[in-house]
N, C-alpha and C positions, 0 to 999 in steps of 0.2 A: 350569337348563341354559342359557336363552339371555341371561343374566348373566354364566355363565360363561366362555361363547364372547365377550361384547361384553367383558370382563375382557381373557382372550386377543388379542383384536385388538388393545386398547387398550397390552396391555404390546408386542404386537410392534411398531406404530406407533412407541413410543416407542424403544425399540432402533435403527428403522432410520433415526427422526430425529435421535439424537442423535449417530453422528458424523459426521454434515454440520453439525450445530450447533456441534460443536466445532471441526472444521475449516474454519470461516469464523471462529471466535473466533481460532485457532492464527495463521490467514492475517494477521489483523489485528494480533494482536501480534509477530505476526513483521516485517511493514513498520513498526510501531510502533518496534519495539525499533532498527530499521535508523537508524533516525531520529533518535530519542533517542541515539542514539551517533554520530551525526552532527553534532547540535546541541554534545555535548560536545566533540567535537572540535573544531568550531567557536570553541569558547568557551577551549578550553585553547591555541588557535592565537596565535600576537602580531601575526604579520603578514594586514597584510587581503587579498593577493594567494593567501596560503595558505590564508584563510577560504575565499575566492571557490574552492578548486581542491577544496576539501573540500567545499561545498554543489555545485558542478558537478559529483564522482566520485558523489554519491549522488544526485544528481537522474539521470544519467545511467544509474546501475546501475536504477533504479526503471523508466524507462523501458525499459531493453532486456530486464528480466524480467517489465513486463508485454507487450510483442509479444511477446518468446518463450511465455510461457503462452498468448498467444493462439493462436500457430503449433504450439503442440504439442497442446494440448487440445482435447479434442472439446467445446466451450462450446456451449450453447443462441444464439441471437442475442440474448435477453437479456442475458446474458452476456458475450456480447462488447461489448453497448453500454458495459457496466457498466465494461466494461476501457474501454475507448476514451476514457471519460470520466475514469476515472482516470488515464489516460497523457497527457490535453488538462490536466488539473489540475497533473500534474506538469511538465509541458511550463511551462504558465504561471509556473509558481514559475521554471524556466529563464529562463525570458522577464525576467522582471520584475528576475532577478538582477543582469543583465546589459544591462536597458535596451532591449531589443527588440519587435518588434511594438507598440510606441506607448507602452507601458512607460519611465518615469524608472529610472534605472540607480539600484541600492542604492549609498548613500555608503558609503565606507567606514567610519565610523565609525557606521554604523547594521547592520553587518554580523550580529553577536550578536543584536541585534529583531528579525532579518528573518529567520535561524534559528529564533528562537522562534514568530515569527510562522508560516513554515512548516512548523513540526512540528503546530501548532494546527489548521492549516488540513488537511493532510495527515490529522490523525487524523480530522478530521472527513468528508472526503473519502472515508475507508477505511470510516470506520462507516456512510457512504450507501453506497457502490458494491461491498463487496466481501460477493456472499451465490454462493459456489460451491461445487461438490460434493468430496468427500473426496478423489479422483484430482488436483482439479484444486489443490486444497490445498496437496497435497504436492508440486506440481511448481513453486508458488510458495515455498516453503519453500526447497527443492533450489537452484533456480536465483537467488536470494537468498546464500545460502549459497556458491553456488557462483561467482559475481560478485565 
């Protein structure tokens, strides 16, 4: 009997961990994917002024859907650290685009590395900082989607 019951708990626990385990995988591939079709655009771009307006509409969408999911979700402060630092990461790729905050400006003929470079760093960033709960998933998702 008390195998049975530790059986039971063991399957519910799992049930109620798994879709927050998938919706921080969703989460991540969802900015992934944002990315990865930013770097192509990037790539299939000729001009480097057009490069620069395509890494700046996605650096910019990434930031304004992670304050928005800050300002809409009910986050732990865990949570919002976790945002915060990914909005600082993305900011910096900003930064660094474009030669600011102490930042050398990308040449333009280094434009496509620097894209690659950023998706790099970006996925790595995503796979530290993004561990949130199913509501807040989808509001990442949404507001992604909807930018």
């Amino acid at each position: 009997m008390k195998s049975l019951k530790l059986l039971m708990l063991f399957a519910i626990l799992l049930f109620v961990t798994q879709p927050v385990a998938f919706s921080q995988s969703n989460v991540t591939e969802t900015f992934k994917e944002h990315f990865s079709e930013t770097v192509q655009q990037v790539k299939a771009a000729n001009v480097a002024d057009d490069k620069r307006e395509i890494l700046n509409t996605s650096f910019d969408k990434m930031i304004r859907a992670t304050e928005r999911i800050e300002s809409l979700g009910n986050l732990s402060s865990q949570d919002l650290e976790k945002m915060a630092s990914l909005r600082s990461d993305i900011s910096e790729k900003l930064d660094e685009l474009y030669g600011l905050n102490g930042f050398d400006e990308i040449l333009d003929e280094d434009l496509d590395d620097f894209s690659n470079y950023s998706q790099q760093a970006m996925e790595q960033a995503l796979d530290r900082t993004i561990s949130i709960g199913l509501g807040t998933a989808i509001l990442v998702v949404l507001i992604l989607l909807l930018l």
